[in-house]
N, C-alpha and C positions, 0 to 999 in steps of 0.2 A: 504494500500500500504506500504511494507517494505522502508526500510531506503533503499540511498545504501550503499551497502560494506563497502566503505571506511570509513563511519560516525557509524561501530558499530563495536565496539572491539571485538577480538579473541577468539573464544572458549581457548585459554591455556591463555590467557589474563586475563579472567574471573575467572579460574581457580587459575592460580596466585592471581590474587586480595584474592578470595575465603580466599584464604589457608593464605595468610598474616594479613588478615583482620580478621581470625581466632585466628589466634598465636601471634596475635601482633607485629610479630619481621619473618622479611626476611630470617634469620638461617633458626629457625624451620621451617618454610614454604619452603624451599627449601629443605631441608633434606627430610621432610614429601613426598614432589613430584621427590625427586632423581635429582635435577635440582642444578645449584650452584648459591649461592646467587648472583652474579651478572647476572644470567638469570633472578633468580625470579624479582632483579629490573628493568632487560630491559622490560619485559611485562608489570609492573605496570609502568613504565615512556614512552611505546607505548599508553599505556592505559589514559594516564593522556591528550597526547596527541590528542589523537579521540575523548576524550569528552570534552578537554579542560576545565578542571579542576583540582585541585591539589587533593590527593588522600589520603595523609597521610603528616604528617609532624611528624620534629622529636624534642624531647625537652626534653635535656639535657640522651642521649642513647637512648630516648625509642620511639617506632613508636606511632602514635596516629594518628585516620583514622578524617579524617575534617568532616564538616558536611555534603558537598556531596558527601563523602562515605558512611557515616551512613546511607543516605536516599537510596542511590539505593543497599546497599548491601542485603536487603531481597526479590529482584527483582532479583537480581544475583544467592543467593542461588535458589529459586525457578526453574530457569532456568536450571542450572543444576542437579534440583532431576527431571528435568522433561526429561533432555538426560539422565541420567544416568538410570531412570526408562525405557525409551524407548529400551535401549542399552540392558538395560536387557533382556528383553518379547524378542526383537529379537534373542538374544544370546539363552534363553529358548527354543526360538520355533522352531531356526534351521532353515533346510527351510519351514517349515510353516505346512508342509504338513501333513494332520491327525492331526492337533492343532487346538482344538474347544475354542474361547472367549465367556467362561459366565457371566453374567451379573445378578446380581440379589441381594434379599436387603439379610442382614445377618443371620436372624436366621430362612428363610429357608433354608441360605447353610446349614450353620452349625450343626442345628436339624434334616433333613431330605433328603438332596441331601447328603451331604457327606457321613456320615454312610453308604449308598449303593452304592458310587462311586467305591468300590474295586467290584464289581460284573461288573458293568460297565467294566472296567479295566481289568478283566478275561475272559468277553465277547469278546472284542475287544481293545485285548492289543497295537496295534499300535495307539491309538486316545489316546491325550495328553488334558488338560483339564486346561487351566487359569479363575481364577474363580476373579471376581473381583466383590465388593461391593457398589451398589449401594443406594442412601437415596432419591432417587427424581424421578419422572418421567421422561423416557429423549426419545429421534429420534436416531434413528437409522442413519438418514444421520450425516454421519463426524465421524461413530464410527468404532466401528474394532468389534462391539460385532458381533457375531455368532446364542449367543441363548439368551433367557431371558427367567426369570419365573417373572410371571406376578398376581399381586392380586386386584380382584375387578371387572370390565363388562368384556364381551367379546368383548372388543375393544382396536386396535393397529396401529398407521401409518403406511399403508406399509407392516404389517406382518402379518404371518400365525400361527394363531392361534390351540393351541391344546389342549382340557379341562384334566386337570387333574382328580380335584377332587370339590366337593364342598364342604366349609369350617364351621367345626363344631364347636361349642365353649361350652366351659364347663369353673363350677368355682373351684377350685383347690387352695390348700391350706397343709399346714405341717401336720402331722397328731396331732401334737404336738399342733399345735395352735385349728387345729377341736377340740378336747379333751379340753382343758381347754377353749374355750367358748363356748363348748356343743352346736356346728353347726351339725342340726338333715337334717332339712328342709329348700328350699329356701325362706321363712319367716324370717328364721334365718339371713340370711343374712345379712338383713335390720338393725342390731343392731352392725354390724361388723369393721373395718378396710378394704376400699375394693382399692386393689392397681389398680391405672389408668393409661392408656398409649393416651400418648398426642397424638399418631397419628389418636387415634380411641377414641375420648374423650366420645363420647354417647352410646359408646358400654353396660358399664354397665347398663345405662336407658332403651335402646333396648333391653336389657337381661332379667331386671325385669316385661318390659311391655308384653314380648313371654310369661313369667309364669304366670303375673296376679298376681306381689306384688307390693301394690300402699303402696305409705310412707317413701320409701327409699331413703337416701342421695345419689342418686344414682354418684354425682358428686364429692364428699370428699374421700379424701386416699391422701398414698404419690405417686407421679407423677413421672413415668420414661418415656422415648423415645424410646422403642424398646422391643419388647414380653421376647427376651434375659432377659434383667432387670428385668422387672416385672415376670420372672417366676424364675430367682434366687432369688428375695425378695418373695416370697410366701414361696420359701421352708429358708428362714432365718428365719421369722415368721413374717412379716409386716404386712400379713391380708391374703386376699384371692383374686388369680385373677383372670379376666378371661382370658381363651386363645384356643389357636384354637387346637383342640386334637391331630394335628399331629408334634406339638412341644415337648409332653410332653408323649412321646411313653415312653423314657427310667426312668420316674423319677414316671410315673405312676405304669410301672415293678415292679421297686425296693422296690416302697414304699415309695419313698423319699416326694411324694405325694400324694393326693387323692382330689377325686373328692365330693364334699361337697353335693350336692345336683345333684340326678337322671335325672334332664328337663335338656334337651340337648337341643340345638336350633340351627337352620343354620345361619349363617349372612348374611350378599346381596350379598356377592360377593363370588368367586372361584377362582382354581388358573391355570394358564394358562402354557404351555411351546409355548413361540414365536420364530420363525424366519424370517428375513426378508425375504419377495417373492423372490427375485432375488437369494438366497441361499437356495431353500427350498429342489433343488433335489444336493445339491453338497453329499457325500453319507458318510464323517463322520458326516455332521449334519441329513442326513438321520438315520443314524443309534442308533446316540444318540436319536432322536425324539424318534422311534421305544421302546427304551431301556426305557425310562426314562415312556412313556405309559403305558409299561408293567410292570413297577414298582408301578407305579397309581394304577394300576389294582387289582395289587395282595396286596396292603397296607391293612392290618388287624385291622384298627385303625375304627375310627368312620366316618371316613368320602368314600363318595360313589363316586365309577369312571367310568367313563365313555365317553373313549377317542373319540375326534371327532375333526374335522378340520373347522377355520371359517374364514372366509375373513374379514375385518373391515378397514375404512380409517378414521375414527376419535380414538379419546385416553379419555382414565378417567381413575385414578387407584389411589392409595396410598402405604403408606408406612409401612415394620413391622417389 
């Protein structure tokens, strides 16, 4: 249950506080908001008022925020990256309409939705696309998402699932670094530097046991949080990783990488595009669905598609 009104200070209140709390000094802080210093002190002495506390004192010219300023000012800032962020997305989206909210973790946007978003975009140039990052499993109630991509069962509260592809994994490394430790075979491995990702920490063990190399450290290397990382430390020279072959389209190209050892293997999971039920016929999200299948489809990478729609009211999944 909210406070009332009267017991919580003003959005330009807050603002004020912000900006002075910032700058140390009422000037700057009113210059900075176009405001004259005796506004900027009537908000922070409204302000001082509603929570009935003092706010700042001054000793000998200069402001200094008390100690119940100190404490609620990283409450305040928060507050307002949180209007300010909202202000934006609305300001972005206009009236809303043909504006798809994606949802999904980082280096699938980034390795693999993006790159093809401008074909998207040529296809159907009025459908507008907010992509936002996510690191956790989350519900669709309370959110504004649209679509998600999804990795691991074929299960989602609520949403309609759509298979993309299923997830191939290979071990990858500099060519620089194969070369100087004369990585022929996955035997070789087992004597190597092998970079680990904390979201999928048995991935490597899972890897060794598909090929039938017993002996391996399969759990030593240096330790990142996200495929992003461990596939820029592969091509630095840290070791070799492994990763899921439709990250590492452009660096396989180039050469920037290579693939150490021939045994490919699938892992348990696949990746999904979701919508919630309730938005599954609105017809930009129809369309991206449509779009984003047929990009599945036609991906030339190692891994196999094969679009299809599944219903699910429980969740499992992780993170990449």
């Amino acid at each position: 249950m909210l406070l009332p009104r009267r017991l919580m200070p003003s959005v330009p209140e807050l603002v004020a506080f912000e900006a002075a709390a910032r700058h140390q000094n009422f000037s700057a802080a009113a210059e900075e908001l176009s405001l004259t210093q005796g506004a900027i002190s009537k908000q922070i002495r409204n302000m001082e008022m509603t929570l009935g506390v003092s706010l700042f004192d001054r000793r000998r010219k200069r402001l200094v925020m008390t100690r119940q300023a100190k404490s609620i000012l990283p409450s305040v800032i928060s507050i307002l990256e949180q209007i300010a962020g909202t202000t934006y997305r609305v300001l972005s989206a206009g009236d809303g309409e043909n504006t798809l909210n994606l949802h999904m973790f980082s280096t699938f946007s980034s390795r693999w939705l993006i790159p093809r978003l401008p074909r998207l975009i040529r296809q159907y140039p009025q459908i507008k696309v907010n992509i936002t990052t996510v690191f956790e499993p989350f519900s669709f109630d309370g959110s504004d998402c649209d679509i998600a991509v999804h990795y691991g069962a074929p299960v989602w509260p609520d949403g309609q699932l759509h298979h993309l592809f299923d997830e191939t994994i290979v071990p990858v490394c500099s060519p620089a670094f194969r070369d100087a430790t004369k990585l022929e075979t996955a035997e070789d491995l087992a004597r190597v530097s092998l970079i680990q990702l904390t979201t999928r920490p048995a991935l490597w063990d899972f890897w060794f046991a598909q090929v039938n190399v017993t002996g391996a450290a399969s759990f030593k290397g240096h330790v990142f949080d996200q495929f992003n990382a461990t596939i820029e430390a592969a091509i630095a020279g840290f070791g070799v990783a492994l990763v899921p072959t439709i990250f590492v389209e452009r660096e396989l190209a180039d050469g920037t990488l290579c693939v150490v050892s021939n045994e490919t293997i699938r892992s348990r999971g696949a990746y999904y595009v979701v919508t919630p039920v309730e938005k599954a016929h609105d017809p930009a999200i129809s369309a991206f669905i449509r779009w984003i299948c047929a990009e599945s489809a036609a991906y030339g990478g190692l891994g196999e598609a094969a679009p299809a729609t599944l219903h699910f009211n429980g969740y499992e999944g992780t993170r990449n």
